[in-house]
SETIKOL-488275 format. One record per residue (C-alpha): x, y, z. Coordinates in steps of 0.001 Angstrom, whole numbers, padded with zeros to 6 digits, always signed. Each point is the difference from the previous one (the first is absolute). Last residue first. Layout:
% SETIKOL-488275
XYZ ...
//
This chain:
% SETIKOL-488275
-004898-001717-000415 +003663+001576-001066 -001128+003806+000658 -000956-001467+003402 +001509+003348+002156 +002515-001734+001552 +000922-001555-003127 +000530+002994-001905 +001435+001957+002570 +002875-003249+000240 +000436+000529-003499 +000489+003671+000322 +002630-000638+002563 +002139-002089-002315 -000281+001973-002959 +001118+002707+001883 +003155-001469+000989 +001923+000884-003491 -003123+001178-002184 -003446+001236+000503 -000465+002753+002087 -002036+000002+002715 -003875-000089-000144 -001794+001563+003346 -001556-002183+001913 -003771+000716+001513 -000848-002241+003383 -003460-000530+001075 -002538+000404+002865 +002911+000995+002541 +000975-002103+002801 +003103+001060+000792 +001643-002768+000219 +000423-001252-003913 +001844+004098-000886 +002848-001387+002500 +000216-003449-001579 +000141+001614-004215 +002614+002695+002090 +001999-003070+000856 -000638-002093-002683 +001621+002776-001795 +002466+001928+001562 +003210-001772-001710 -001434-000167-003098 -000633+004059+000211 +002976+000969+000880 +001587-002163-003190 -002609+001782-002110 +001447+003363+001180 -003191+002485-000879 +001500+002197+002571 -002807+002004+001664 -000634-002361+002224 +000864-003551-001744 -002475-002673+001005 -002439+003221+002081 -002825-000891+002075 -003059+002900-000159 -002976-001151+002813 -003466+000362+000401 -000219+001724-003282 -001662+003029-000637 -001030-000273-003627 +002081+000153-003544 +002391+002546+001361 +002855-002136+000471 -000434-001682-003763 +001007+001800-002570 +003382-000931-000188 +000453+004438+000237 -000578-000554+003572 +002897-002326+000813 +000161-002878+002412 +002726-001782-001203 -001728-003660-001063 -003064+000862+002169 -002318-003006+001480 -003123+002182+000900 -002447-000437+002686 -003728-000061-000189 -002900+000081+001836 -003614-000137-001362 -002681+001787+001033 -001142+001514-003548 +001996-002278-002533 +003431+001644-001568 +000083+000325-003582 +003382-001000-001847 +000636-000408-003571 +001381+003307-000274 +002856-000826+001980 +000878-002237-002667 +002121-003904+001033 -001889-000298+003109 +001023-003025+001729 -002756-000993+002248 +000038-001918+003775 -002418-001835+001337 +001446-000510+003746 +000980-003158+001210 +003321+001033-002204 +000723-001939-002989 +003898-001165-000953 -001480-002940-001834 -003374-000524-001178 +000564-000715-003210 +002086-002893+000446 +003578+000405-001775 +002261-000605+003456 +001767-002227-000267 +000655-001660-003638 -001570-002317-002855 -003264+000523+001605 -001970-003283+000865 -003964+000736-000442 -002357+002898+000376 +002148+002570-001603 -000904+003481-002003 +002457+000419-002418 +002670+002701-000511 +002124-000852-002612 +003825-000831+000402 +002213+002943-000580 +002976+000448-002440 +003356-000165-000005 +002453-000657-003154 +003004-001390+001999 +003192+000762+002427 +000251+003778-000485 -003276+000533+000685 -000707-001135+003497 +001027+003082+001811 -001990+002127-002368 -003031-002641+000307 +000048+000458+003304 +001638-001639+003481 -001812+001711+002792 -003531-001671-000783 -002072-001346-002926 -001429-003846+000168 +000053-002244-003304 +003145+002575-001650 +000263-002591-002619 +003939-000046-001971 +000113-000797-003357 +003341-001252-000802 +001863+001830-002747 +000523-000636-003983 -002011-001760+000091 -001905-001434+003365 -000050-002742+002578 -001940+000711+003178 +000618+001664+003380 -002432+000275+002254 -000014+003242+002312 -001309+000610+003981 +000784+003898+000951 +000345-000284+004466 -002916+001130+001891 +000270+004123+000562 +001019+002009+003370 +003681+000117-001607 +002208-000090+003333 -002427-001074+002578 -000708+001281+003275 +001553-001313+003181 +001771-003095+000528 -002651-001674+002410 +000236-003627-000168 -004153-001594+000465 -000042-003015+001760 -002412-002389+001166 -002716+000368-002721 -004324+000424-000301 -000233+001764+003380 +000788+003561-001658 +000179-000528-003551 -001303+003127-001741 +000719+002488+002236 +003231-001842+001326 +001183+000186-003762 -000665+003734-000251 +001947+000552+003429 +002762-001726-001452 +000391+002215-003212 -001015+000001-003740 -002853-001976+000084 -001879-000733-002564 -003740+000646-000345 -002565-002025-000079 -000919-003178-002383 +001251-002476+002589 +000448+000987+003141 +003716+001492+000095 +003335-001212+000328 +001039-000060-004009 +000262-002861-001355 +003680-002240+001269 +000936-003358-000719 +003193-000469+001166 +003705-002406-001393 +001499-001951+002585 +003076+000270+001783 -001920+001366+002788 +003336+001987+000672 +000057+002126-003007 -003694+000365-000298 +000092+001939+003089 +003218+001780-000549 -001713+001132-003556 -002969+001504+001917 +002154+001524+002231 +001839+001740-002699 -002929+001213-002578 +001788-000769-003448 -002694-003151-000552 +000919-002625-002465 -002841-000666-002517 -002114-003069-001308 -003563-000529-001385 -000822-003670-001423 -001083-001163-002569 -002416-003109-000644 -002811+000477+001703 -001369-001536+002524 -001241+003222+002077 +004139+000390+000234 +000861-000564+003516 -002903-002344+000619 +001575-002158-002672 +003006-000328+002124 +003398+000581-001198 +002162-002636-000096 -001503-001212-003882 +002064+003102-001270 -001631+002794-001495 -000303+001911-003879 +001440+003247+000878 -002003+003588+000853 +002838+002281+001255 -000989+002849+003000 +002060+003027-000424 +000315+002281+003727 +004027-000423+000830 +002319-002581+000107 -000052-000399-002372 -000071+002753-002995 +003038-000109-002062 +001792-003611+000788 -004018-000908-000494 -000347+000950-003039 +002949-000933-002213 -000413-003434+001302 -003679-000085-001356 +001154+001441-003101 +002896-003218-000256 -002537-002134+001132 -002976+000825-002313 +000424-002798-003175 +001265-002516+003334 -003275-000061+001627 +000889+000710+003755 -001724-002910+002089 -000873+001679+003610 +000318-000783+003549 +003088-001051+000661 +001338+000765-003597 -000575+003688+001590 +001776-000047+003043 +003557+001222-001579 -001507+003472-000171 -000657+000349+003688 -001862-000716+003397 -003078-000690-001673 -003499+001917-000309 -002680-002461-001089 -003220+002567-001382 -003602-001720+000558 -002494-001146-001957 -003595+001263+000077 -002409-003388-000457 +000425-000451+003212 -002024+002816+001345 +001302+001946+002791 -001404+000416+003477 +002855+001275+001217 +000801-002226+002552 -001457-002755-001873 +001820+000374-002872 +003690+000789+002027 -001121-003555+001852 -000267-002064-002856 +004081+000779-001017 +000699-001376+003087 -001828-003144-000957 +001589-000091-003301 +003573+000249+001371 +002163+000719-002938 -000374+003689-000110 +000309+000851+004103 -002135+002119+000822 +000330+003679-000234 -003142+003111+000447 +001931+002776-001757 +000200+003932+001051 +000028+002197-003089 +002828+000885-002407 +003492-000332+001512 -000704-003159+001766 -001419-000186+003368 -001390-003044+001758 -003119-001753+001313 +000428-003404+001541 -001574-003310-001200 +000364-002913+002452 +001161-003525-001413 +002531-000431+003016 +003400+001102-002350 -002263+003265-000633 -000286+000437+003958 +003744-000588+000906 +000660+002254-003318 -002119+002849+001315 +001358-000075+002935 +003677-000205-000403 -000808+003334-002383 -001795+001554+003013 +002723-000484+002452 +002609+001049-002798 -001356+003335-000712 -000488+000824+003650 +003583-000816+001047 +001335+002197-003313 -002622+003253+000619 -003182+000771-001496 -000977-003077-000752 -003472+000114+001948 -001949-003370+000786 -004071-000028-000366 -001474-002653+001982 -003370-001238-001094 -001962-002075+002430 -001408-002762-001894 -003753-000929-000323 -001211-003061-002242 
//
């Protein structure tokens, strides 16, 4: 089925509450509608409506064996949708008064109210409270808690603005609400958190904004293994194949590794576009995109990546080569997004 796909600024007050009305009137009706939250643009449904819930799968052409991420309206929400094991309640507590709202997904054992479909059947389920505004209005006046992937085709890249979304999803959805770019440019960090002595252990399952620095003071942290998947993942957005752009794209961890084919073309995803990286003068590239131009600001470069990773994807070129980034704080993040892009997890 074809929709037209309106796209509604909120630039200003009138405009902002048009398009929130809108979205709710078409969420209430079973529709899915994409929205912004303060990491990349989310394609919502209501959580506890199965068939709505159908429809963000199909639009995207998602597997349903990849769960999905409920966002609620706030803190208190959680017993609706989640059973808190009392040995992790008090950390759990601790937690979320710190980070939510904001960009920490929470893997809990679920409640029977949310649908199977929600979860790929499996027993947990992902929950977070958005800080993006309109996307918390929305939610706000559903009265009912989202489910919301990211508001792309699935296995592409994420979008990180409106005209991203329509890109991806134009004629798929009614409504897209225009807020402008997002705040973080990276998916939201999804943790477990498990029983331990003398601290909790705390699984970073999915790296993002919130790091194991932030995350430190509340647990012993650590990082689930990478795996490849064919089957149910234990959270969003763990498939291999996630984050890649339609063209093959390479993350060259040595310079020296790197031999260009005769004919050819190549463009070159730069962390801060420096010569003594080793890597501008490796062959004429089609094109030179920048994360961080001349900065080497990790923060910069979260915020710029899906869009330069999109940019470098229409142009074309044979193959993309990406630089390595540093490893720690957001960098972790980014490099496992390279990795998977480029099918170092197949």
């Amino acid at each position: 089925m074809s929709y037209v796909t309106a796209v509604l600024p909120t630039d200003q007050p009138p405009l902002m509450h048009q398009a929130v009305d809108e979205a709710v009137r078409l969420l209430r009706e079973g529709e899915i509608v994409a929205l912004p939250t303060e990491t990349v643009y989310g394609l919502a449904a209501n959580a506890l409506d199965a068939e709505a819930v159908a429809k963000i799968f199909e639009a995207k052409e998602r597997p349903t064996f990849d769960p999905l991420i409920v966002h609620l309206a706030s803190k208190e929400q959680i017993d609706l949708v989640a059973d808190v094991p009392p040995e992790i309640a008090a950390t759990l507590k601790k937690m979320v008064e710190r980070f939510w709202p904001g960009p920490l997904t929470i893997l809990l054992p679920k409640k029977p109210i949310v649908p199977d479909l929600v979860t790929a059947g499996l027993p947990t389920v992902a929950v977070r409270v958005s800080s993006n505004s309109i996307f918390r209005r929305v939610i706000t006046d559903l009265g009912k808690p989202i489910a919301a992937p990211s508001a792309n085709r699935f296995g592409s890249i994420s979008p990180t603005s409106a005209s991203a979304v329509l890109a991806e999803l134009e004629g798929r959805i009614h409504l897209i609400v225009d807020a402008g770019a997002c705040m973080y440019g990276l998916e939201s960090t999804i943790i477990k958190i498990e029983p331990g002595s003398p601290k909790m252990f705390i699984t970073i399952v999915r790296p993002g904004p919130i790091t194991a620095e932030d995350l430190k003071l509340y647990g012993k942290v650590r990082y689930a293994s990478r795996t490849v998947v064919d089957e149910a993942t234990a959270a969003p957005g763990q498939l291999a194949s996630h984050y890649a752009p339609k063209t093959p794209l390479r993350l060259l961890e040595r310079p020296q590794d790197f031999i260009p084919e005769e004919g050819k073309r190549y463009a070159l995803l730069s962390y801060r576009g420096e010569e003594k990286d080793g890597y501008l003068n490796l062959c004429e590239w089609e094109e030179v995109m920048m994360l961080s131009p001349g900065n080497g600001k990790l923060p910069e470069a979260a915020v710029r990546f899906f869009y330069v990773l999109r940019a470098l994807d229409k142009l074309g070129v044979d193959e993309i080569i990406a630089e390595p980034l540093h490893e720690h704080g957001m960098g972790i993040a980014m490099m496992d997004k390279l990795r998977r892009a480029s099918g170092r997890y197949t």
